[in-house]
VEXDREN-2710 file (C-alpha; in Angstrom, 1 decimal):
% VEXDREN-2710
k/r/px/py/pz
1/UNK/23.8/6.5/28.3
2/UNK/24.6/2.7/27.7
3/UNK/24.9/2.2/24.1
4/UNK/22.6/4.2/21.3
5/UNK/19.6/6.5/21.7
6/UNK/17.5/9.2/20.2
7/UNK/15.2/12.2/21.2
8/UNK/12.1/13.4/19.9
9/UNK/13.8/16.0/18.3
10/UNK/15.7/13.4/16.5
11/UNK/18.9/13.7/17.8
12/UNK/21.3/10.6/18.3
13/UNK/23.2/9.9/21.4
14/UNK/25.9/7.0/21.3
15/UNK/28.5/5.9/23.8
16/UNK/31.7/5.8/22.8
17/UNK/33.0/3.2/24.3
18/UNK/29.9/1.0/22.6
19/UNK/31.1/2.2/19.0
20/UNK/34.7/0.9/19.9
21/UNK/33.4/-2.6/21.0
22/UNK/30.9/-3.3/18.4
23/UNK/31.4/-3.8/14.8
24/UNK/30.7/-1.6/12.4
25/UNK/27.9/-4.0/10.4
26/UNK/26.1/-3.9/14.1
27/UNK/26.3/-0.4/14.5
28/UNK/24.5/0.2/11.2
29/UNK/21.6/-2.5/12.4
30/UNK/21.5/-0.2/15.9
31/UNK/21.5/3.2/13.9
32/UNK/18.4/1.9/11.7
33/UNK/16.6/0.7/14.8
34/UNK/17.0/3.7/16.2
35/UNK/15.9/6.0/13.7
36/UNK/12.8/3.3/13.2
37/UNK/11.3/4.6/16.6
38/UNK/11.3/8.3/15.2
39/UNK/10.0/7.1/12.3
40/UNK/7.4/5.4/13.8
41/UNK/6.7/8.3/16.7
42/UNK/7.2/6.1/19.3
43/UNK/7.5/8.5/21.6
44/UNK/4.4/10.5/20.9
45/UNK/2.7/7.0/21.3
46/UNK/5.0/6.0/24.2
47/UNK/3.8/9.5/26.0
48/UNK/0.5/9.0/25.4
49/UNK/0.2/5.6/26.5
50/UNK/1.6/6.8/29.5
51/UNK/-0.8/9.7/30.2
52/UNK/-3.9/7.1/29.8
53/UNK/-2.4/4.9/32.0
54/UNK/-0.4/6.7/34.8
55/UNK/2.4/4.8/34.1
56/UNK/5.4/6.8/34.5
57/UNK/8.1/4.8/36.5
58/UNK/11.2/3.2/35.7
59/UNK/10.0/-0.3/35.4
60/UNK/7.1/1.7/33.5
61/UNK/9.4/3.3/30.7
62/UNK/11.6/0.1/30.0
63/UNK/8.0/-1.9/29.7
64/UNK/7.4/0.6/26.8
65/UNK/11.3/0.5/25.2
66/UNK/10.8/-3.6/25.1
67/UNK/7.1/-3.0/22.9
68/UNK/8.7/-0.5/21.1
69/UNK/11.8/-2.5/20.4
70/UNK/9.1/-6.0/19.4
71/UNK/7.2/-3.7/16.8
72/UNK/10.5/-2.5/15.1
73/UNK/13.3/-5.8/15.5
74/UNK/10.7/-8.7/13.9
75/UNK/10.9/-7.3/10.7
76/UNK/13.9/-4.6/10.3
77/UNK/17.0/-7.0/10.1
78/UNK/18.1/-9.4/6.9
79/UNK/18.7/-8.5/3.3
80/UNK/22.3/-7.1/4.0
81/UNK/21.5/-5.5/7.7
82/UNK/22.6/-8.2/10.2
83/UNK/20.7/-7.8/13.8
84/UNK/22.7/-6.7/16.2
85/UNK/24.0/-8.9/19.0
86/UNK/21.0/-8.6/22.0
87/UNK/18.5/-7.3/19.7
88/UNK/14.9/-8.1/21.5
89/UNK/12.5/-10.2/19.6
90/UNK/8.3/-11.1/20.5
91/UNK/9.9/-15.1/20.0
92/UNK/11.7/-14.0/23.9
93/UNK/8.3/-14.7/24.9
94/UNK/6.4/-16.4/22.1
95/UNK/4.8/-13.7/20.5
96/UNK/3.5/-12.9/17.4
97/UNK/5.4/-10.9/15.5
98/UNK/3.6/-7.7/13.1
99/UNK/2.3/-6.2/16.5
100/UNK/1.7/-2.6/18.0
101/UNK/3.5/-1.5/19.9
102/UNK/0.5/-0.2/22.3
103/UNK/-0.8/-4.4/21.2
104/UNK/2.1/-5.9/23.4
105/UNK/1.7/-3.6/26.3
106/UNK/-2.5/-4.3/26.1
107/UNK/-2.5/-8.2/25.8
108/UNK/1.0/-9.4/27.7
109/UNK/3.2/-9.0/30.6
110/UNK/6.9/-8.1/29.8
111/UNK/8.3/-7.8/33.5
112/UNK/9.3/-11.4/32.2
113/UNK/12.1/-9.8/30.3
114/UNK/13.0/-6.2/32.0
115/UNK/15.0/-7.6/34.4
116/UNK/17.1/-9.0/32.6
117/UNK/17.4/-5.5/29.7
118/UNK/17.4/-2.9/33.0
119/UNK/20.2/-2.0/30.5
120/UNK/18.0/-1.3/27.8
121/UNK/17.6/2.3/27.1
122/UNK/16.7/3.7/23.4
123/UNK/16.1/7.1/25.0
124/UNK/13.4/9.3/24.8
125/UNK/12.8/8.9/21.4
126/UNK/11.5/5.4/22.3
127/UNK/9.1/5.8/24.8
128/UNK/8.5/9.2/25.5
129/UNK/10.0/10.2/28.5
130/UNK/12.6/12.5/29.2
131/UNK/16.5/11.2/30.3
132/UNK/18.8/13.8/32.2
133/UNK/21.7/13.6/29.1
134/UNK/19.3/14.7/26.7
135/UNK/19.8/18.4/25.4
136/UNK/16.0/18.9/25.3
137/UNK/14.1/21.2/23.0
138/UNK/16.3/24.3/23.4
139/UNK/19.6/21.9/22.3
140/UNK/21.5/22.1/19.3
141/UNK/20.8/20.4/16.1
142/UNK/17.2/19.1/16.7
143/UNK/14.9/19.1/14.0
144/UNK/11.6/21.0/13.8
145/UNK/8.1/19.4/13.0
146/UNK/8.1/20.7/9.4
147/UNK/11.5/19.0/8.7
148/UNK/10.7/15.5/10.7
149/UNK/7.4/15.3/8.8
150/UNK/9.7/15.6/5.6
151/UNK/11.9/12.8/6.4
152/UNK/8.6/11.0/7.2
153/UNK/7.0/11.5/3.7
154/UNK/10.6/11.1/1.9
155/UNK/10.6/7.5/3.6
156/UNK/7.1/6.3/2.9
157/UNK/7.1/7.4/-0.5
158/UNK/10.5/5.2/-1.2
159/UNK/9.0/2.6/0.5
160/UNK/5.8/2.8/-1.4
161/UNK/7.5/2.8/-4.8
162/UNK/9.2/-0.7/-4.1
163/UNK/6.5/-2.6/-2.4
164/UNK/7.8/-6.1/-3.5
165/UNK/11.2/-5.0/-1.3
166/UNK/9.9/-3.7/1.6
167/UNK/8.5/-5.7/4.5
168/UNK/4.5/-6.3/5.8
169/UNK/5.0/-3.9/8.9
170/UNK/6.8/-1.2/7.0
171/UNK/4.3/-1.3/3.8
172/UNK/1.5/-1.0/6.5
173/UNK/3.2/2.3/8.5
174/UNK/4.3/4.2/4.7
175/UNK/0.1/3.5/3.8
176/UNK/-0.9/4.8/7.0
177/UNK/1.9/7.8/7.8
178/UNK/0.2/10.6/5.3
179/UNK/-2.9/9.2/3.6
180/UNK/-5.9/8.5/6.1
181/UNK/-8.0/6.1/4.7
182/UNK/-10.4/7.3/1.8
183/UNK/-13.4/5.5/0.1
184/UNK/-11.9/4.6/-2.7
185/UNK/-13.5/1.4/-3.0
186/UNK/-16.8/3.5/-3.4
187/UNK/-15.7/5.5/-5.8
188/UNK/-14.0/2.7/-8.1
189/UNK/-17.7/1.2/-7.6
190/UNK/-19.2/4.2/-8.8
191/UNK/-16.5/4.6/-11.9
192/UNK/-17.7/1.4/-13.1
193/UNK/-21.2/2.0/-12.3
194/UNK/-21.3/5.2/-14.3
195/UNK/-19.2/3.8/-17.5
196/UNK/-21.9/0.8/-17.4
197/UNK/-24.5/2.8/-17.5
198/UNK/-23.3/5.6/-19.8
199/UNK/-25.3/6.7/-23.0
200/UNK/-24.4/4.0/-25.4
201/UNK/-22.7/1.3/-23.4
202/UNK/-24.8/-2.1/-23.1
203/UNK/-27.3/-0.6/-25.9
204/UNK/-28.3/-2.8/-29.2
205/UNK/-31.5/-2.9/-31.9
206/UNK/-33.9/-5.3/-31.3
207/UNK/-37.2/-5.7/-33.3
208/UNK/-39.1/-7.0/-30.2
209/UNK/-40.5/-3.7/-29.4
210/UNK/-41.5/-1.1/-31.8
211/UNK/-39.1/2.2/-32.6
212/UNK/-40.6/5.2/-31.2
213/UNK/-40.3/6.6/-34.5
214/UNK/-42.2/4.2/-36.9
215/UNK/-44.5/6.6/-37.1
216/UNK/-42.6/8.7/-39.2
217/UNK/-42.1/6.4/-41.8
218/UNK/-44.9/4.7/-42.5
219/UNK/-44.9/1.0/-44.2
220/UNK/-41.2/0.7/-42.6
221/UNK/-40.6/-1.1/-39.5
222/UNK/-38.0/0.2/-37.2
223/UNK/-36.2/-1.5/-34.6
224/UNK/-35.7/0.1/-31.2
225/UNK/-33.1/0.5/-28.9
226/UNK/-32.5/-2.1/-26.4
227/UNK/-30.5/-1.7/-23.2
228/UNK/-28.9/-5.0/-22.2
229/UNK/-26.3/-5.7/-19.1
230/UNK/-22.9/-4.5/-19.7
231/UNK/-19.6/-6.6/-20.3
232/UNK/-17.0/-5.5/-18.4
233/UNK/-13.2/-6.8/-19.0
234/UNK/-10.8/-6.3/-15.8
235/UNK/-7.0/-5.9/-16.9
236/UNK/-4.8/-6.6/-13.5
237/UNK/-1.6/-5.5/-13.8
238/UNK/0.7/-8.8/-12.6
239/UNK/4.0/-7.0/-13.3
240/UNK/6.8/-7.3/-10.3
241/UNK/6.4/-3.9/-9.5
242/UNK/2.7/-4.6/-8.0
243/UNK/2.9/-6.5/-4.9
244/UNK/1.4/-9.2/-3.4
245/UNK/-1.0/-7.4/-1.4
246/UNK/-2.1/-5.2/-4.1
247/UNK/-3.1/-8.0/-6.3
248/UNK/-4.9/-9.3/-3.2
249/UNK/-6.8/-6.3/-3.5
250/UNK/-7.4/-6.4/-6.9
251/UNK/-8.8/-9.6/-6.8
252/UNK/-11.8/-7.8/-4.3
253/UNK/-12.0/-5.2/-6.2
254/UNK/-12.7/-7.9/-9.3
255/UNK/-15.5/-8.8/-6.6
256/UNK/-16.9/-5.3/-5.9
257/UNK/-17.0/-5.0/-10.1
258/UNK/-19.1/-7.8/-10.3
259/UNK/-21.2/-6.6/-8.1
260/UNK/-21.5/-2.8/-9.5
261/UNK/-22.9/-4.5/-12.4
262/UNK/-25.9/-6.5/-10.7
263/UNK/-23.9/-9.1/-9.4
264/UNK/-23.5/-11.4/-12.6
265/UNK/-20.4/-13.0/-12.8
266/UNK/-20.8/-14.2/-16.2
267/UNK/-20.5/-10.5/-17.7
268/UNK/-16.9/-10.3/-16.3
269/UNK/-14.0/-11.3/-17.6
270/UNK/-10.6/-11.0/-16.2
271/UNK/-7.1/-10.7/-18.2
272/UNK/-3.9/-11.1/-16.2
273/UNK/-1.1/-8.7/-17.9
274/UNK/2.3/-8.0/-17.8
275/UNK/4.7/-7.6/-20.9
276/UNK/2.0/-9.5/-22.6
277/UNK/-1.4/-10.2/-22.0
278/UNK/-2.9/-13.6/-21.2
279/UNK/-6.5/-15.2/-21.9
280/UNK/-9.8/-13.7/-20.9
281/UNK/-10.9/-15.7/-18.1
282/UNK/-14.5/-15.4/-17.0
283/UNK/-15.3/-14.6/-13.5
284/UNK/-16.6/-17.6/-11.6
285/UNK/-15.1/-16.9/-8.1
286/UNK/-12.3/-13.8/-7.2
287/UNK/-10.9/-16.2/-4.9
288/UNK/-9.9/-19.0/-7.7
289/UNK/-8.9/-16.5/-10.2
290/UNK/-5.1/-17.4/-11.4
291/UNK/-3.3/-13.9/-11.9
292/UNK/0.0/-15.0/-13.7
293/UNK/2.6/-12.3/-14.5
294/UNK/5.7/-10.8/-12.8
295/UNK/7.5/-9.2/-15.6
296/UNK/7.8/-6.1/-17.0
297/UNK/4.7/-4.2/-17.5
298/UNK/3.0/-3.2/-21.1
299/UNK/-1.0/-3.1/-20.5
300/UNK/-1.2/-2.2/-24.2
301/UNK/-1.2/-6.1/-25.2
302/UNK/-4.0/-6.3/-22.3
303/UNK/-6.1/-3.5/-24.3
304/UNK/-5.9/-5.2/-27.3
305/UNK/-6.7/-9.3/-25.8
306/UNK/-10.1/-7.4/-24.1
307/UNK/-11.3/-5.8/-27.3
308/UNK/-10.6/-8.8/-29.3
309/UNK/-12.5/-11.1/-27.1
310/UNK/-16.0/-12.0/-27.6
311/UNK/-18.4/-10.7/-26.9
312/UNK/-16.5/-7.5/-26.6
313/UNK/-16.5/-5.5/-23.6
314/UNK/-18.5/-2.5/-22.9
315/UNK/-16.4/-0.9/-20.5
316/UNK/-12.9/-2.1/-19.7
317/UNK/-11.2/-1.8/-15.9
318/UNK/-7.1/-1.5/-15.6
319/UNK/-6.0/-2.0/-12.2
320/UNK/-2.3/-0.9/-12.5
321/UNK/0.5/0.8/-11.1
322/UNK/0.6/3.0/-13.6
323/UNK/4.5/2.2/-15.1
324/UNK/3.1/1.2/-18.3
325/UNK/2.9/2.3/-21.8
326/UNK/-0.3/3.2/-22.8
327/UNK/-2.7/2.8/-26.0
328/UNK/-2.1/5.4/-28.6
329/UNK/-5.7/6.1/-29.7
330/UNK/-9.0/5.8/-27.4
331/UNK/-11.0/2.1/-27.0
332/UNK/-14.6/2.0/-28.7
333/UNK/-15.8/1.5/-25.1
334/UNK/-15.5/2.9/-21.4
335/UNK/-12.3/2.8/-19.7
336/UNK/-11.8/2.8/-15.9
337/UNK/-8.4/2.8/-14.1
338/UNK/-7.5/2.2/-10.7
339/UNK/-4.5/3.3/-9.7
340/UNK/-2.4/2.0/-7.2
341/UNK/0.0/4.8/-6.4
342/UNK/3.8/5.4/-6.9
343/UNK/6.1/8.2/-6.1
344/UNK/8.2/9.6/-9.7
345/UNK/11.1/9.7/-7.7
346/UNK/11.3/6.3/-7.1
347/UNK/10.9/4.4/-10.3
348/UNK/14.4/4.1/-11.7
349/UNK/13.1/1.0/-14.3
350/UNK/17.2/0.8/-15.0
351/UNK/17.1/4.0/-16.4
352/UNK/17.4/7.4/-14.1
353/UNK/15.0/9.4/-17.3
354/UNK/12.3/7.0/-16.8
355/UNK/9.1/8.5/-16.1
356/UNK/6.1/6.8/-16.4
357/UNK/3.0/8.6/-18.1
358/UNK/0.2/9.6/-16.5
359/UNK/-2.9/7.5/-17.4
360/UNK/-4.8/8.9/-20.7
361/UNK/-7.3/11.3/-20.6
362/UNK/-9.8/9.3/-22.2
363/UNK/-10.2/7.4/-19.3
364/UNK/-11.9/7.9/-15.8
365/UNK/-8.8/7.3/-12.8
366/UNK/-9.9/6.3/-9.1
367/UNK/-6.6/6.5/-7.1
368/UNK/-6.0/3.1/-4.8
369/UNK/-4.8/4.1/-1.6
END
C-alpha cells in the first residue's frame, strides 16, 4: 500500500518507505486523518453507498476515498496539526466545505480529480471495500465492536466537553454519534408550562370578585384569589465554556418560553450571566437579544439580579452548562434548568478535583441534547 491506511477493524497499515520520506509533524496530520474515517464509519457508509448504487469498481472506490477525504480534511488541520503535503480539499473543485460524505458523491462529479490521486488509497477503512494486504477479520490485533464503540463514546464525550475548541463538523458527528435526537424542546416547553401554571405561581388578592368564603364571616369582605399571567426570568449562561451554537439555541429556546407562556413577550425577561450577572432585559425579539459574557461561570449572581428585579419573577429558567455554583437555599418561585450536557471527565477548570455539582433538587432539569 502507497502511504497510510486503515481497516474496519481499525487496524493501521503504513509503508515504510512513506514514514522515511515524510516528516514527522505530517505523519501525525496523516495518522489523525486516518483514524477520522473510523471515527466517522466511513466504511460502513462507504459499503452501503455502494450496495444502493452498484458501484463497486476501481474508479468507483477512489470516487468514495476522495468524498471521504473532503468531509474529514476541511476542518481537521490547524491549531498545531499542519496538513499534510497532498492532503485533498472540496476548494480542488470549489466546493463547500462542512459536507457529507454521501453529499459530494450525490450532488458532484469527482472523475475531475481521480486521475490525477489513482494513488490515493486510505484502505478499507475509507470506503468500504476490501484491499488484498489487508489481514481481514480473522487477523491480529483488530478491535471488536464493543471496544470501537468505546473509542467512539470516549471521543465525543471529550469533544463535547470543550465545544468552544472543537470545530463545526466534529461538534455535529460527537452530537449525533450516541444520542438520537430527543424532544427536548417539548419537554423544556412543558417544564415551564407546568412551573407557570403551578398552585401558587401567577396568583394575587384582588377585591374585584367576591371570596368564596365571605359567607363565613359575615359584615367582612374578603378578597379572592386572582390568577394573573406569570413572569418568567431566563438566566443564559454566557460563560466560555458554552459555545456559540449553544447560545444560538438558547436564544430559541428564550422564543419557545415566550411562547409556553401565551406568547407575551413583555412577561419575559432575560439576564445574561457569567461570573456576574448583568441587567434584566425584557424580551422584545430573541433575535436582537445581546447575551454578553465569556468568563467564568457563577449563576448564583444571576439568581439573585432575577429575584431582585421588579416585578419579580414567578418561575425562573437557567439555561447552563451546569459548571456553576449553585444557590444555597431554594428561590420563593419555580425553577427550571436546561441543561446542556458535559462529560465529568472532561472539565479540568485548572484544577484535576474539579467537579461540578449536579443542579439542585429544588429545581425541575430538562437535559439539552
Amino acid at each position: 500500500m502507497p502511504t497510510m491506511a486503515v481497516d474496519p477493524h481499525w487496524r493501521c497499515y503504513v509503508s515504510p518507505g512513506f514514514v522515511v520520506r515524510t516528516p514527522v509533524e505530517e505523519l501525525a496530520g496523516v495518522w489523525v486523518h486516518e483514524v477520522s474515517h473510523l471515527l466517522r464509519d466511513h466504511h460502513g457508509r462507504g459499503d452501503r453507498y455502494a450496495r444502493e448504487h452498484g458501484e463497486y469498481g476501481p474508479g468507483e472506490r477512489l470516487r468514495r476515498n476522495i468524498a471521504a477525504d473532503f468531509e474529514i480534511n476541511d476542518d481537521i488541520y490547524g491549531d498545531g496539526l499542519p496538513r499534510p503535503a497532498g492532503a485533498v480539499l472540496p476548494s480542488m473543485l470549489r466546493l463547500p466545505a462542512g459536507m457529507l460524505m454521501e453529499e459530494y458523491l450525490r450532488t458532484t462529479s469527482l472523475s475531475g480529480l481521480t486521475p490525477d490521486l489513482a494513488w490515493l488509497d486510505c484502505g478499507s477503512g475509507a470506503d468500504g471495500q476490501d484491499r488484498p494486504w489487508e489481514l481481514g477479520p480473522d487477523g491480529a490485533h483488530g478491535l471488536s465492536r464493543q471496544q470501537r464503540d468505546a473509542v467512539r463514546f470516549r471521543v465525543a464525550e471529550g469533544i463535547k466537553g470543550r465545544p468552544g475548541d472543537a470545530p463545526e463538523g466534529w461538534r455535529r458527528w460527537a452530537d449525533e454519534a450516541f444520542h438520537p435526537p430527543q424532544p427536548w424542546r417539548q419537554l423544556l416547553g412543558a417544564a415551564v408550562r407546568s412551573a407557570a401554571g403551578a398552585p401558587g405561581t401567577g396568583e394575587d388578592h384582588s377585591y374585584r370578585r367576591p371570596s368564596r368564603r365571605a359567607a363565613a364571616v359575615p359584615g367582612v369582605l374578603l378578597p379572592s384569589l386572582r390568577r394573573k399571567p406569570p413572569q418568567v426570568c431566563v438566566v443564559i449562561d454566557t460563560s466560555g465554556s458554552v459555545s456559540d451554537a449553544e447560545l444560538g439555541s438558547a436564544l430559541l429556546e428564550v422564543a419557545a418560553i415566550s411562547r409556553a407562556v401565551g406568547g407575551r413577550r413583555d412577561l419575559v425577561s432575560v439576564i445574561s450571566c457569567d461570573a456576574a450577572a448583568g441587567v434584566a432585559v425584557p424580551l422584545c425579539r430573541a433575535e436582537n437579544l445581546q447575551l454578553i459574557g465569556g468568563g467564568g461561570t457563577d449563576l448564583r449572581s444571576g439568581f439573585t439580579r432575577a429575584l431582585r428585579s421588579r416585578p419579580r419573577p414567578d418561575v425562573i429558567v437557567a439555561l447552563t452548562d451546569g459548571q456553576t455554583p449553585w444557590p444555597a437555599e431554594q428561590p420563593p418561585c419555580r425553577t427550571v434548568v436546561g441543561l446542556f450536557p458535559r462529560p465529568a471527565s472532561a472539565v479540568d477548570e485548572e484544577n484535576p478535583d474539579y467537579a461540578p455539582a449536579n443542579p439542585p433538587h429544588w429545581a425541575r432539569v430538562v437535559t439539552i441534547n
